[in-house]
ROPA-969717 format. One record per residue (C-alpha): residue in three letters; x, y, z. Coordinates in pm, whole numbers, padded with zeros to 5 digits, always signed. Last residue first. Example, Ala and Ser with C-alpha at 12.3 -4.5 7.8 and 13.67 -1.06 7.14 Angstrom:
# residues 2
ser+01367-00106+00714;ala+01230-00450+00780;
# end
This chain:
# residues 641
unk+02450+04676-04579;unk+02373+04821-05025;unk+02045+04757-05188;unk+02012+04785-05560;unk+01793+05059-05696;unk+02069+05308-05659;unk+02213+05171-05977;unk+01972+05298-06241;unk+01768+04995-06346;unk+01866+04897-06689;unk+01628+05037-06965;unk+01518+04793-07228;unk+01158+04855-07074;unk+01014+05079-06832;unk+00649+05005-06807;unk+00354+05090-06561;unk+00029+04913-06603;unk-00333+04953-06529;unk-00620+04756-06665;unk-00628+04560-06387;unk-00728+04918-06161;unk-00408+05033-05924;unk-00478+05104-05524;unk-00224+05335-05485;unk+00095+05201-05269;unk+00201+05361-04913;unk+00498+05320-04750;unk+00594+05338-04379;unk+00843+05267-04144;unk+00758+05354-03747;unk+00984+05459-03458;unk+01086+05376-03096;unk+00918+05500-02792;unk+00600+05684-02649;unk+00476+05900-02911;unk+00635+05749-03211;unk+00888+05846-03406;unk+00801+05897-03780;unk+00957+05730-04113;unk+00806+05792-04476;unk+00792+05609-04792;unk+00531+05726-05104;unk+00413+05518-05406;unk+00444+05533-05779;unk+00579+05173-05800;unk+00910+05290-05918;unk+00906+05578-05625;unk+00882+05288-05365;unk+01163+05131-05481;unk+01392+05414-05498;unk+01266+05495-05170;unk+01373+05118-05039;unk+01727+05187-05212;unk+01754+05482-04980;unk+01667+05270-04658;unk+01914+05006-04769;unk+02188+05298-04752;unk+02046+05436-04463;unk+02053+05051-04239;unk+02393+04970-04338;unk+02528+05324-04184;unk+02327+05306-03915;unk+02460+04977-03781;unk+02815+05061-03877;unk+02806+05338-03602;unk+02691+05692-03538;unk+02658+05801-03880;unk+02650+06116-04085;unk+02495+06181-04376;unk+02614+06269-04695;unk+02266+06377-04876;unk+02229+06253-05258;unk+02003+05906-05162;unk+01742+06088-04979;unk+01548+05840-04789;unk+01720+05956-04408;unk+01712+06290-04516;unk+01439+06471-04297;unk+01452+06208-04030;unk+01819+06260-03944;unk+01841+06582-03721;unk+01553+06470-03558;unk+01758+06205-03425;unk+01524+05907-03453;unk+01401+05626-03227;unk+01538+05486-02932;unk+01390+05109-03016;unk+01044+04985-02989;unk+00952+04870-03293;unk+00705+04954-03533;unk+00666+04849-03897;unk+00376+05003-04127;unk+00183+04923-04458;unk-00028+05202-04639;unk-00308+05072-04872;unk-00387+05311-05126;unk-00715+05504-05285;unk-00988+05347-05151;unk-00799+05260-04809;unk-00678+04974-04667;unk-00434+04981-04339;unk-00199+04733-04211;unk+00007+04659-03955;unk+00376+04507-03862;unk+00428+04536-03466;unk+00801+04460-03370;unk+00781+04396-02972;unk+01045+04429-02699;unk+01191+04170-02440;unk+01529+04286-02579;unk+01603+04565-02742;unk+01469+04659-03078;unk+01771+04863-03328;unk+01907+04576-03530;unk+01514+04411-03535;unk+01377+04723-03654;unk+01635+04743-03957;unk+01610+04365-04043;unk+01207+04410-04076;unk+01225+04732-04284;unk+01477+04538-04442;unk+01265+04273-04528;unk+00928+04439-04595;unk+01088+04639-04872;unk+01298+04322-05043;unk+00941+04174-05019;unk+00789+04512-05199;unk+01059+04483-05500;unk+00989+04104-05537;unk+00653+04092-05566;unk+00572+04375-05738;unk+00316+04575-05632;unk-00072+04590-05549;unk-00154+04559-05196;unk-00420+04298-05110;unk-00602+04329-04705;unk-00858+04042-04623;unk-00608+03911-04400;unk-00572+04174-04186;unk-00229+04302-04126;unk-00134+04262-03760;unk+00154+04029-03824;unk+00327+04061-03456;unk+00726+03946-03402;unk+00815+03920-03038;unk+01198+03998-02971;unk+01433+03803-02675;unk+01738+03830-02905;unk+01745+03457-02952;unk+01393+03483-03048;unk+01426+03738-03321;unk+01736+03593-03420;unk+01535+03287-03502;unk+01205+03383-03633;unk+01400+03691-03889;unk+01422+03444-04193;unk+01046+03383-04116;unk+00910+03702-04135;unk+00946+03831-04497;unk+00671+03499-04545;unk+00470+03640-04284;unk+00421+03961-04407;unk+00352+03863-04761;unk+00096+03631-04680;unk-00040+03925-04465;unk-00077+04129-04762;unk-00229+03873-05000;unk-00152+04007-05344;unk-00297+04175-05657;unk-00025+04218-05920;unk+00185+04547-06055;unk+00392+04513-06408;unk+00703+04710-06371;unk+00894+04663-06655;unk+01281+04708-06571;unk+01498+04623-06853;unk+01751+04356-06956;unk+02002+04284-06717;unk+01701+04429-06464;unk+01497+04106-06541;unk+01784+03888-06477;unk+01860+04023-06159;unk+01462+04005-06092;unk+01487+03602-06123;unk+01788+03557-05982;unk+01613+03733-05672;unk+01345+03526-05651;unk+01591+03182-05696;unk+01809+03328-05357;unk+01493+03380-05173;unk+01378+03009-05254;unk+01727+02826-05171;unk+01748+03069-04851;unk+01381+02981-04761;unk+01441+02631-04833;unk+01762+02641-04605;unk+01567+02763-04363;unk+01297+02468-04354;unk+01557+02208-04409;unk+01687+02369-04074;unk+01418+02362-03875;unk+01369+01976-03953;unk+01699+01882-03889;unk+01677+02064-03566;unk+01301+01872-03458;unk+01487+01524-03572;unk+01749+01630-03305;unk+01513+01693-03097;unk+01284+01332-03114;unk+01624+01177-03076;unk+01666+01292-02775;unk+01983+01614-02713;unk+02205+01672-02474;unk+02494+01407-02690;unk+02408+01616-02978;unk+02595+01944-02846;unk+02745+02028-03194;unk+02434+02021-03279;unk+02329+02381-03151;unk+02672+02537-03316;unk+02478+02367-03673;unk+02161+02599-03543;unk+02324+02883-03485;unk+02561+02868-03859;unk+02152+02779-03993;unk+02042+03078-03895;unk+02271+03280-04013;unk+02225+03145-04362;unk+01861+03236-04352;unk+01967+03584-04179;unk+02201+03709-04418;unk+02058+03576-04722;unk+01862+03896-04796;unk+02095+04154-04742;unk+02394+03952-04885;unk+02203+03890-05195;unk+02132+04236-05235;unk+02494+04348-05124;unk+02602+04137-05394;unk+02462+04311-05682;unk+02585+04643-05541;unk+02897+04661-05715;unk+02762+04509-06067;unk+02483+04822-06025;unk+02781+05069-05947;unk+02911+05007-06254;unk+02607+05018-06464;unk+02578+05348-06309;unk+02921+05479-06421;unk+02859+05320-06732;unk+02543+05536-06790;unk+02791+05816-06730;unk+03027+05748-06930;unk+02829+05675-07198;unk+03006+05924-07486;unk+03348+05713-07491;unk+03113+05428-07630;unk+03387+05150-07769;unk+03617+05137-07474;unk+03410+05188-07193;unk+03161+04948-07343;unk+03424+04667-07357;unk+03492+04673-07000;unk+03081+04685-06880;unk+03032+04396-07072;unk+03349+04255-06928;unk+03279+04335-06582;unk+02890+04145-06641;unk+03046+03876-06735;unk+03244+03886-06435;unk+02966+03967-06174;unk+02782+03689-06342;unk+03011+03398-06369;unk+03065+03465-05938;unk+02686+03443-05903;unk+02699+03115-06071;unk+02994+02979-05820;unk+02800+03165-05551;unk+02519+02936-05641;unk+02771+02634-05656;unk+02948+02704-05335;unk+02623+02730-05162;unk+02481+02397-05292;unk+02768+02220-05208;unk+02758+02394-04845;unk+02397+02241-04834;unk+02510+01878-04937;unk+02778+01850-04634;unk+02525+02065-04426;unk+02268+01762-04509;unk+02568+01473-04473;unk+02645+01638-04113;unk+02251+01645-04007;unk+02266+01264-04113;unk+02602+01167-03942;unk+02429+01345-03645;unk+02102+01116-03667;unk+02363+00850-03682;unk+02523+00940-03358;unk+02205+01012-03174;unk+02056+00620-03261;unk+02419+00535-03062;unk+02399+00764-02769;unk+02025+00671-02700;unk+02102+00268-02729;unk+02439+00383-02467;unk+02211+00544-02247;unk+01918+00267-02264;unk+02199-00003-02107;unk+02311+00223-01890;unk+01937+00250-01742;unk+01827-00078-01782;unk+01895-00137-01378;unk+01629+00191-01311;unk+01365-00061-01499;unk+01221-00007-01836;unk+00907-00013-02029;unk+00956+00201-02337;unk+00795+00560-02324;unk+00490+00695-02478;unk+00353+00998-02316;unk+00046+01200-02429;unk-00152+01149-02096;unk-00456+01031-02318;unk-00359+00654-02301;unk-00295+00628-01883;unk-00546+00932-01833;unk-00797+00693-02016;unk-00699+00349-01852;unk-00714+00504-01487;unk-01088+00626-01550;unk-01155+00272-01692;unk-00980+00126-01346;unk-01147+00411-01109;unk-01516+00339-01344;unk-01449-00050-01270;unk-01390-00003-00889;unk-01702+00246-00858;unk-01948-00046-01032;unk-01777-00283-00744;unk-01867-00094-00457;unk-02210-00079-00612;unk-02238-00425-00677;unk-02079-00522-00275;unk-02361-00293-00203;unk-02663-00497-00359;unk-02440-00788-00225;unk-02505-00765+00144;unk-02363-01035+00344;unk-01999-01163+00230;unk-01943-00938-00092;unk-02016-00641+00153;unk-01668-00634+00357;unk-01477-00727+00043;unk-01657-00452-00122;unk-01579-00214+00130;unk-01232-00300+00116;unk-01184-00329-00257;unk-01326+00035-00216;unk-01116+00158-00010;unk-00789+00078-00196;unk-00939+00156-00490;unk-01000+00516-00422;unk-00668+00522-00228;unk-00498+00493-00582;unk-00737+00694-00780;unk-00743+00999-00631;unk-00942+01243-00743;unk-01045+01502-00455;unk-01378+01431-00377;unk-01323+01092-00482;unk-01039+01009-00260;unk-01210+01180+00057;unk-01561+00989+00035;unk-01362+00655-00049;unk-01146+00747+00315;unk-01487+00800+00502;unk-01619+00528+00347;unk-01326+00298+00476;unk-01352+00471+00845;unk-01735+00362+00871;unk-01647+00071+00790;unk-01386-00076+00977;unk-01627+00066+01238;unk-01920-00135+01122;unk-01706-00454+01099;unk-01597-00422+01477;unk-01312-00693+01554;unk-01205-00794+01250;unk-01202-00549+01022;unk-01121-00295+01318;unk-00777-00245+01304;unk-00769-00256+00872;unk-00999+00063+00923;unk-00812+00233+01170;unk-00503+00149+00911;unk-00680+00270+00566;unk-00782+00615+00810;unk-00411+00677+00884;unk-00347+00617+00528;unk-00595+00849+00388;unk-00532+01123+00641;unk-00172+01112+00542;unk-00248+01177+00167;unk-00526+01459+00235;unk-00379+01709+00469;unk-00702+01931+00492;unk-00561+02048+00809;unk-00934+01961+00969;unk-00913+01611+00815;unk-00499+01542+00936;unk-00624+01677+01271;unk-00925+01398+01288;unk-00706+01147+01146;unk-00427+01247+01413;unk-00672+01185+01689;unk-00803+00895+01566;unk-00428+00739+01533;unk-00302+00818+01885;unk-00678+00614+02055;unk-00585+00303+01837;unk-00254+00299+01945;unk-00321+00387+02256;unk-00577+00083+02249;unk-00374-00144+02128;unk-00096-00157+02359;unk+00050-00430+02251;unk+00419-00383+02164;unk+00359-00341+01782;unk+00021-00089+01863;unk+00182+00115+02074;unk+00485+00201+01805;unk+00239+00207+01510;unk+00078+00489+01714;unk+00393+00648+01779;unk+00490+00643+01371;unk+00110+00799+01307;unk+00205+01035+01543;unk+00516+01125+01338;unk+00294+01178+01078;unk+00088+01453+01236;unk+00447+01611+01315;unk+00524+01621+00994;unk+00235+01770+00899;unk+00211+02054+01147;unk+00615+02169+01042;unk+00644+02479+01271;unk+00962+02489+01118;unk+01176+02381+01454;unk+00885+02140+01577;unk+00927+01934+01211;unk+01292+01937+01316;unk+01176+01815+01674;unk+00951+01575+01626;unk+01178+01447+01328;unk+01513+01393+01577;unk+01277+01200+01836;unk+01128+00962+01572;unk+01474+00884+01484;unk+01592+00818+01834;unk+01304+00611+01923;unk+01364+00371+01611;unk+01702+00369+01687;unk+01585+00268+02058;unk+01334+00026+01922;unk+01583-00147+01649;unk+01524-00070+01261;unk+01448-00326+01020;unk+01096-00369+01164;unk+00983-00034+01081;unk+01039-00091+00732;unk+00752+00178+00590;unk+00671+00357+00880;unk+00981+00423+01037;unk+01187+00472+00735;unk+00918+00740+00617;unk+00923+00913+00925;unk+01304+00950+00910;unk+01357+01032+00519;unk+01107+01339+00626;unk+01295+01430+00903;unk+01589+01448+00681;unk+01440+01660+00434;unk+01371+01932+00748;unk+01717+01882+00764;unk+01794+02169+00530;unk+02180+02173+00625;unk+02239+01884+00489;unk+02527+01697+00627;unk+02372+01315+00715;unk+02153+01389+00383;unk+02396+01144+00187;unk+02381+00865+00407;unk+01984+00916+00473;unk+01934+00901+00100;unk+02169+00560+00049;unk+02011+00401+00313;unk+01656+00468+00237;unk+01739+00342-00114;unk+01899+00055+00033;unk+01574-00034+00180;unk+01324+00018-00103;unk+01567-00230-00357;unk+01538-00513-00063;unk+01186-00421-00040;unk+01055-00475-00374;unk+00676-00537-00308;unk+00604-00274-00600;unk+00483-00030-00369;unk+00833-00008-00147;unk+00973-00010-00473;unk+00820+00325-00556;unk+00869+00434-00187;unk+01221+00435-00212;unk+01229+00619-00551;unk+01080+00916-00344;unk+01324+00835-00111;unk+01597+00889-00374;unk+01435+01155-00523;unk+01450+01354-00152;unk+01802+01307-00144;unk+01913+01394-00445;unk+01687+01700-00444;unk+01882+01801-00090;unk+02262+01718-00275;unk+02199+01935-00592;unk+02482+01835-00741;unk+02399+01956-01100;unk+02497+01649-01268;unk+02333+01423-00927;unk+01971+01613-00987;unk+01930+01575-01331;unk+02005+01192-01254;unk+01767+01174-00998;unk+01522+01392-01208;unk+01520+01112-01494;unk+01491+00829-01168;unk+01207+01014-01056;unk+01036+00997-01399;unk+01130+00665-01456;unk+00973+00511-01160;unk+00642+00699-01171;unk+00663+00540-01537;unk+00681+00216-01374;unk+00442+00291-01091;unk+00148+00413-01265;unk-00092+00427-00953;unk-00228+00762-01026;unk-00065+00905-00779;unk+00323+00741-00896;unk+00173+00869-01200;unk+00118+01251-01050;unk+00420+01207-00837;unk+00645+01136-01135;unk+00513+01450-01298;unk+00660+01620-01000;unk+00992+01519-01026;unk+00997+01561-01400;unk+00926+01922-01327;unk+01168+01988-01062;unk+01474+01805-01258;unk+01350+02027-01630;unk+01335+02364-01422;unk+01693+02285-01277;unk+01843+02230-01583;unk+01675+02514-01762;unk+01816+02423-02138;unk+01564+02734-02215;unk+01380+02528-02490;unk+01402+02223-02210;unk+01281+02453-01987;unk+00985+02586-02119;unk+00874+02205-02187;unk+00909+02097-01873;unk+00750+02395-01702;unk+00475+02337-01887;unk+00392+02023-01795;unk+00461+02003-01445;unk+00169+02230-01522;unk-00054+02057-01685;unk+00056+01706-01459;unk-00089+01953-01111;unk-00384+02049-01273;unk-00479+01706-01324;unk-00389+01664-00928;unk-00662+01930-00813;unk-00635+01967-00435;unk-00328+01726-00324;unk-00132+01812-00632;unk-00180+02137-00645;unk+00123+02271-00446;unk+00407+02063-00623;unk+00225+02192-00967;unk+00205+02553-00837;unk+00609+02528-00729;unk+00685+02351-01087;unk+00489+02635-01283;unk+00642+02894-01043;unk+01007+02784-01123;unk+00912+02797-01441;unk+00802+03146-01462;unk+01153+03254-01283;unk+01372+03144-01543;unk+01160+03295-01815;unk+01144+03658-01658;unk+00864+03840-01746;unk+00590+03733-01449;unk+00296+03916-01454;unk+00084+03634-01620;unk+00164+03419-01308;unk+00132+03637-01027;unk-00250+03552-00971;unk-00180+03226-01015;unk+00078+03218-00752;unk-00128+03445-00478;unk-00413+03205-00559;unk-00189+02885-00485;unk-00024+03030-00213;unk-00343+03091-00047;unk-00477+02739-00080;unk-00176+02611+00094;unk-00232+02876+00359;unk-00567+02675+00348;unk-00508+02406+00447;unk-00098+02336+00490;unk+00196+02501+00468;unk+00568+02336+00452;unk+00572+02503+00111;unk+00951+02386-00052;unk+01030+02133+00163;unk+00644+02002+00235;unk+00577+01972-00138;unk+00921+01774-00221;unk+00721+01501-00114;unk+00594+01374+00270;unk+00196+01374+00087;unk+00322+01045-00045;unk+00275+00906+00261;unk+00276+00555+00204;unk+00102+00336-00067;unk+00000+00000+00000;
# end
């Protein structure tokens, strides 16, 4: 039978009961959306799970969770051993011992890399009781051992008085009457030094098992009422339960009515609050009391029994965990499985950068052909047309922009990818399920790379051989979200949210290419100048006449000095670092842009902090088209860092 789970990492972090408990809980919940820091959000997820899990023990596993999850993006170490600890109490609760098992043996070993000697200690008896529930009690008792070894220097012994209570009522057998006296003395008086009240219910309970093994049965039976009724006004559920199993297990014999009394008063506790374990503990009592002489009730008992096992069943297959079936002795044996199916996904991920860098050597292979055929078509007009020197001037600086374009827009695909490759050099910290998640992250930013890279061949081409602006209806928000994804990564590694506010209804009418670059670097720029835990707000506005499309952030904002010529291609202005300097340039070629598509660009501070990008593009009728053909666009049209 189960023992005292309710002596869990609960009491050493609350040590409250009732309804302090219940206080915490509210304060906590209230807090919850307040709290900014990441760190410090999990560690409230785990503390509200360890709270709930005598009051509402579903809402306990949601946000064990949670906290799990956030942490493993956040490599929390801590976060992830808390939260694994408590999910093991909810299955070790809900009578799944062998994942119960695993989970405390997962925070165990989070617990020994990061030497956190009072978790180790308070796994390992949590393990303890495991085996002491799976009749293993050779495995239960050096567990026991081992924790109360290494908690002999705590200085938080109020762990230690736990280990102590639990030893005595588990194996109390193995331990000799004054040892046994000695350790029920220390945990009456830690649990006395922090005003401990459960402890010291429980160490009742151990006094009462005392009477009772050398015969005095009625103090025995006299200590244990009196702690039930305590453990029921401090609304200490888990202790109650077991001190009511034993009254009842006292009196089966003697007084059948009492027995029974106390076993409906512990299956009127477990289903009021959900627990499945002492729910069937009780009620295979009551029905083996009612089997014998009254079998209308031993049907009902038995109807409950089946709804706690198909209750069990559901929450077992809807829990959204599927682990193998092992044992803590396997658990070498599963490392080395892990290491090795981690090895060839990593000889995978290396073969796919192997391939990508291929790929990248051959596109700036082709880009390479171009810049130089394009040098000698530039060479041989200089020496034939004496009278263009000026349109080869701007042909020139068109060949010496061409890359910045392509380095504008592959920047933060290809950066990407460098992060995440650093990320696997780590694959040993990794499952197999993350690995696959990386692999799959960065096929999807090396397509965006691949597909940016093929756009922008596309228009290169079309300005070797004219400009003809030919405008198309499309989806705004599409748009938006596409320009976003190269930025998903830094954004989140720099702490910045990203916000598409554009309604989806909204179409602009532009070229695709020219407005995307537009998007982009308004995107880039914001993202450069956004501190972190800031916002980037991209909206929308449709109008008869235009749509206008704007990008906030909340950076420092504008010199005043600067806004009047920050488009204006002609003015030498001055800047403050490298930053600014890549940002105007690409600003200017933006204008150009803009002014192609007969639209207008502008950039404002805000009111309370940082600035906002805008353009504006006229709502154009199908019939409508702009055209400059076998004209090469004028140089300033190409984006420069």
């Amino acid at each position: 039978m189960k023992k005292h789970l309710s002596l869990l990492l609960l009491l050493i972090f609350a040590g409250k009961a009732g309804s302090c408990q219940l206080k915490d809980i509210d304060k906590i919940q209230k807090q919850l959306p307040l709290i900014t820091d990441s760190i410090k959000y999990v560690d409230a997820l785990n503390r509200l799970g360890m709270l709930m899990y005598e009051k509402n023990i579903d809402n306990s596993f949601y946000y064990a969770k949670l906290a799990r999850a956030i942490s493993t993006r956040l490599k929390y170490k801590q976060g992830e051993a808390d939260a694994l600890n408590v999910i093991g109490i909810v299955y070790d609760l809900r009578g799944n011992l062998q994942l119960s098992l695993r989970y405390y043996n997962d925070a165990y070993n989070h617990y020994l890399v990061l030497r956190d000697s009072a978790n180790i200690v308070q796994t390992l008896m949590n393990i303890a009781l495991v085996f002491n529930e799976r009749k293993e009690d050779k495995k239960a008792i050096e567990a026991l051992k081992q924790a109360l070894a290494r908690g002999a220097g705590l200085k938080k012994d109020s762990i230690i008085s736990l280990l102590y209570c639990n030893y005595l009522l588990l194996y109390p057998d193995s331990v000799s009457e004054n040892l046994a006296r000695i350790y029920l003395d220390r945990a009456r008086r830690i649990a006395t030094k922090y005003k401990d009240e459960r402890v010291l219910l429980v160490t009742d309970q151990v006094q009462a098992n005392i009477y009772l093994k050398n015969g005095k049965r009625e103090q025995g039976i006299m200590q244990l009422q009196k702690a039930a009724a305590e453990g029921i006004a401090l609304d200490v559920n888990y202790v109650t339960l077991d001190i009511l199993k034993s009254l009842g297990d006292l009196f089966i014999l003697t007084d059948s009515t009492k027995a029974i009394y106390y076993y409906k008063q512990g299956l009127a506790i477990s289903e009021l609050k959900g627990y499945h374990f002492y729910g069937k503990v009780f009620g295979k009592s009551l029905y083996n009391i009612y089997k014998q002489n009254n079998l209308r009730e031993a049907q009902g008992y038995s109807s409950k029994l089946l709804e706690l096992y198909e209750a069990e069943e559901v929450f077992n297959n809807t829990s959204g965990l599927d682990y193998i079936d092992y044992a803590i002795k396997d658990q070498q044996i599963e490392a080395l499985t892990t290491r090795a199916e981690n090895r060839y996904t990593l000889m995978l991920v290396f073969g796919f950068l192997l391939l990508l860098t291929g790929l990248s050597v051959g596109i700036f292979y082709r880009l390479y052909r171009l810049k130089r055929r394009h040098n000698e078509t530039l060479e041989e007009l200089n020496r034939t047309v004496q009278l263009r020197n000026q349109k080869l001037e701007v042909d020139h600086e068109f060949n010496n922009r061409l890359v910045s374009i392509l380095a504008h827009d592959f920047r933060q695909p290809l950066g990407s990818l460098k992060t995440l490759a650093t990320v696997l050099k780590d694959a040993d910290a990794f499952t197999h399920e993350e690995l696959m998640m990386l692999v799959e992250t960065m096929e999807r930013s090396s397509d965006i790379a691949l597909e940016i890279f093929e756009n922008i061949l596309q228009w290169i081409k079309q300005q070797l051989s004219g400009f003809s602006y030919s405008p198309v209806a499309l989806p705004l928000r599409e748009l938006i979200d596409e320009a976003l994804q190269p930025f998903a990564i830094i954004a989140r590694e720099n702490k910045i949210t990203l916000i598409n506010n554009v309604d989806s209804n909204i179409h602009i009418d532009a070229d695709k290419e020219l407005v995307q670059f537009i998007h982009r670097n308004f995107i880039h720029n914001a993202i450069k100048f956004s501190p972190e835990n800031s916002c980037i707000t991209i909206t929308g506005f449709g109008a008869p006449d235009e749509v206008t499309v704007c990008v906030q952030d909340e950076g420092k904002g504008i010199s005043p000095e600067k806004l009047p010529g920050i488009f204006n291609f002609k003015i030498d202005l001055k800047y403050s670092s490298e930053k600014e300097k890549g940002a105007g340039v690409a600003l200017m070629i933006c204008s150009d842009f803009i002014d192609k598509m007969n639209g207008r660009i502008w950039v404002e501070n805000n009111k309370g902090k940082g600035a906002s990008f805008c353009y504006a593009l006229p709502v154009i009728q199908k019939s409508s088209k702009r055209t400059i053909s076998n004209t090469p666009v004028a140089a300033n049209a190409l984006p420069d860092l």
